[in-house]
C-alpha positions as CSV (number, residue, x, y, z in Angstrom):
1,X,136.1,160.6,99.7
2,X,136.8,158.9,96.4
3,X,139.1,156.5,97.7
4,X,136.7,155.7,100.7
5,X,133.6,155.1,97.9
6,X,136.1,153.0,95.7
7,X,136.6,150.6,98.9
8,X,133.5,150.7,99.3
9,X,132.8,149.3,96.0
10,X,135.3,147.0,96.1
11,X,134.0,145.2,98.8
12,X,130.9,145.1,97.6
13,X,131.8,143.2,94.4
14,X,133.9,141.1,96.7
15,X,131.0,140.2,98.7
16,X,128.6,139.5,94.9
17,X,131.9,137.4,94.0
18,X,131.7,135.0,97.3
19,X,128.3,134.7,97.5
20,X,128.1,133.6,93.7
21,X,130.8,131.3,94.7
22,X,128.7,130.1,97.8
23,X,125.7,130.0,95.3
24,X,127.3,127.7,92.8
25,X,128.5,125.3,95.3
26,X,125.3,124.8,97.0
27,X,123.6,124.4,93.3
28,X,126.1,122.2,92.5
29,X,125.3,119.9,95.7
30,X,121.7,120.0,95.5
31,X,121.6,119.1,91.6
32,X,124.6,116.3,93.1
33,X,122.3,115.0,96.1
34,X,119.3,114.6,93.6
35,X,121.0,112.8,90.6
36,X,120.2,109.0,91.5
37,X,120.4,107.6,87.9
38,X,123.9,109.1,88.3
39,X,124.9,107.5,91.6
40,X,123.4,104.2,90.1
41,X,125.8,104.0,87.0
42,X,128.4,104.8,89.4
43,X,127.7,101.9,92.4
44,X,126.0,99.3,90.3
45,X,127.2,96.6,92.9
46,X,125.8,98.6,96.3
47,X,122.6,99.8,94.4
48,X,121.7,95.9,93.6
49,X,122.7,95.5,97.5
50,X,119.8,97.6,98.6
51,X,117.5,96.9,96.1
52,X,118.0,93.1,96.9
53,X,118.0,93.9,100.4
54,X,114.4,95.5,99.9
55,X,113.3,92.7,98.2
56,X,114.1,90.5,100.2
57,X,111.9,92.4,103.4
58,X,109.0,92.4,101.1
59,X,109.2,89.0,100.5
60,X,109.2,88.4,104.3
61,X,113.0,86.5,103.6
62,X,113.8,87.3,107.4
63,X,110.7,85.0,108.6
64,X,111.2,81.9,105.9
65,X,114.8,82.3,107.5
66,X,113.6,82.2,110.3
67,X,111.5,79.2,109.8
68,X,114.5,76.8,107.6
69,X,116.5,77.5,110.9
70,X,114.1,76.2,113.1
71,X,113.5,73.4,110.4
72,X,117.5,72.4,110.4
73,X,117.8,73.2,114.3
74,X,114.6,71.0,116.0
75,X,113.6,68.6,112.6
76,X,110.7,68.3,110.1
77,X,106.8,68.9,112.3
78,X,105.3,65.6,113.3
79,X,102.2,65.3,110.7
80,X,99.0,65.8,111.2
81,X,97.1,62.1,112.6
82,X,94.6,60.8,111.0
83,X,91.9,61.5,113.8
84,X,92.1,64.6,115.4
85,X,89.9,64.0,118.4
86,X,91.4,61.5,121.1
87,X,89.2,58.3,122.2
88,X,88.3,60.3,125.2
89,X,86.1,63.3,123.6
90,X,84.4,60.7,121.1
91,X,83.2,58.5,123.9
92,X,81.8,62.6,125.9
93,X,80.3,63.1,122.6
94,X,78.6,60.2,122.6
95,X,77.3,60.3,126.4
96,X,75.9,63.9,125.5
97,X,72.8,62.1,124.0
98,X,70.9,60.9,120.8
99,X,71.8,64.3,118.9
100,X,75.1,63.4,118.6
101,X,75.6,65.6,115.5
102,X,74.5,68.9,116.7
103,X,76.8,68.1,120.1
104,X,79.8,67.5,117.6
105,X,79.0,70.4,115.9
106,X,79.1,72.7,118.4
107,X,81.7,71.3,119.8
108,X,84.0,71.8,116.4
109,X,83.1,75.2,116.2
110,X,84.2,76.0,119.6
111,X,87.2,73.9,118.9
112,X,88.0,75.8,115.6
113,X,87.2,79.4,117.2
114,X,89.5,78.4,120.4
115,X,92.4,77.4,117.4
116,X,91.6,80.2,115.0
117,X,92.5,82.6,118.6
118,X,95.2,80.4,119.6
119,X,97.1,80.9,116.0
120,X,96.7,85.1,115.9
121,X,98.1,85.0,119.5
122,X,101.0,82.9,118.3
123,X,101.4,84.8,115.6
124,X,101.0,88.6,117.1
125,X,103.6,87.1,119.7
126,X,105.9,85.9,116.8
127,X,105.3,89.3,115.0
128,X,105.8,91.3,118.3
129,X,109.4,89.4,119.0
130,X,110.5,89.8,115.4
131,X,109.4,93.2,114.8
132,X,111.4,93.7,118.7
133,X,114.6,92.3,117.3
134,X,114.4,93.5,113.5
135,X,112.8,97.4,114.0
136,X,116.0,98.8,115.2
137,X,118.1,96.7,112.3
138,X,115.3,97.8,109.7
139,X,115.1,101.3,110.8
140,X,119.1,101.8,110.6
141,X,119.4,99.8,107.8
142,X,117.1,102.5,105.7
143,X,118.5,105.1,106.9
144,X,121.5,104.3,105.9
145,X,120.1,103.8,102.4
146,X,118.7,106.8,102.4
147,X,121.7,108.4,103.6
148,X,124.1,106.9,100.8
149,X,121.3,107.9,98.2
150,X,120.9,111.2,98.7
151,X,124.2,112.3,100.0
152,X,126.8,114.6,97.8
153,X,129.6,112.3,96.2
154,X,132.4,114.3,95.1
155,X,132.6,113.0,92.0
156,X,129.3,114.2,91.3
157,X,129.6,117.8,93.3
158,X,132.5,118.4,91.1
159,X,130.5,117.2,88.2
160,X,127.6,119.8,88.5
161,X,129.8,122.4,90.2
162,X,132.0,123.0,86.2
163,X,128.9,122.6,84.5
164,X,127.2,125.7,86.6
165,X,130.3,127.6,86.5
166,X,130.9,127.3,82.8
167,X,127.2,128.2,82.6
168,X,128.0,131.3,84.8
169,X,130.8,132.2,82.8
170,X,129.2,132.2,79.4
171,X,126.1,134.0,80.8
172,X,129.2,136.9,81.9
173,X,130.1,136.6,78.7
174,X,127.1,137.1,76.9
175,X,126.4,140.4,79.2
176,X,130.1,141.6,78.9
177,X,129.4,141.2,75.2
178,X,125.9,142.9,75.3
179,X,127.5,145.6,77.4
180,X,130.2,146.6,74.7
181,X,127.7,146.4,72.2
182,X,125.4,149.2,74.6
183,X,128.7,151.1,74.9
184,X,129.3,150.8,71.2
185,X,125.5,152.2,70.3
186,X,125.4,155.0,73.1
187,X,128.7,156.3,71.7
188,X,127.3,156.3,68.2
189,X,124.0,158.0,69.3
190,X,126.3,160.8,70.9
191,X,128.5,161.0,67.7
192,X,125.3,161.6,65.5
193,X,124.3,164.2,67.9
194,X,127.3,165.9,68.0
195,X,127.5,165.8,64.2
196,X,124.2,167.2,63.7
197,X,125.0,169.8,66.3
198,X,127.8,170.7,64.3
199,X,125.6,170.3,60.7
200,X,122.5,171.9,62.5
């Protein structure tokens, strides 16, 4: 029976011993995942990479690209002219009638609202085909940042993993030392009463 209680035991502190073990480790790679400033000192280069990369989105580099491409591939834009109405629509302005400033008028404020319409539908198209091409790019581009920042480096894992098991074996210490110091008083309590059992 003893023998069977002993096992019994045994696996038991077997089992506390791996699943301190399994506790450590997983201690060790959370407090690993989480230590950016750490990662940062140890990938200077690829930490500039994504913070320039970021940068460079929020400063809308991909559409100014964009833009200088079209600039080197199809030339400088004509300028403005001078006149933007042809000969045409001054001479049906001016057969409209004596008002000729309430006709013009109206007719640059249709003009303006028809351009004002014409540019957001330019530009939601523009938005719609670069946002088509450069969502998927984007989207795997920050996950992959997010990925390589919180990940578990081994360098790191090993890092925290001897600082939680030196922690762990001091702690043991301390109670192995507070436990031989119990021992020590319990047998002087049990002295004194023997020896005022004797006295007594």
């Amino acid at each position: 029976m003893a023998t069977e209680a002993d096992a019994a035991r045994d696996r038991v502190l077997a089992a506390r011993a791996a699943f301190g073990d399994e506790l450590e480790t997983l201690e060790a790679s959370a407090r690993a995942a989480v230590d950016v400033p750490a990662k940062v000192r140890r990938n200077p280069v690829r930490t500039a990479a994504i913070a320039g990369g970021v940068g460079f989105l929020a400063l809308r580099g991909p559409s100014r690209l964009v833009r200088a491409g079209k600039r080197a591939v199809f030339g400088k834009p004509d300028p403005l002219p001078d006149s933007l109405l042809p000969d045409q629509v001054e001479k049906a302005i001016r057969a409209l009638g004596d008002d000729g400033q309430k006709v013009r008028g109206a007719l640059e404020r249709d003009f303006a609202a028809y351009a004002q319409q014409a540019q957001r539908d330019r530009a939601r198209l523009r938005t719609l085909l670069l946002l088509t091409v450069a969502r998927p790019i984007l989207s795997a581009a920050a996950k992959s940042a997010v990925s390589w920042l919180f990940r578990t480096d081994d360098e790191g894992f090993q890092a925290r993993l001897a600082e939680i098991r030196d922690r762990a074996a001091r702690r043991s210490k301390g109670e192995e030392a507070g436990d031989a110091a119990a021992d020590a008083v319990n047998a002087a309590v049990d002295i004194a009463k023997e020896t005022a059992k004797e006295t007594g």
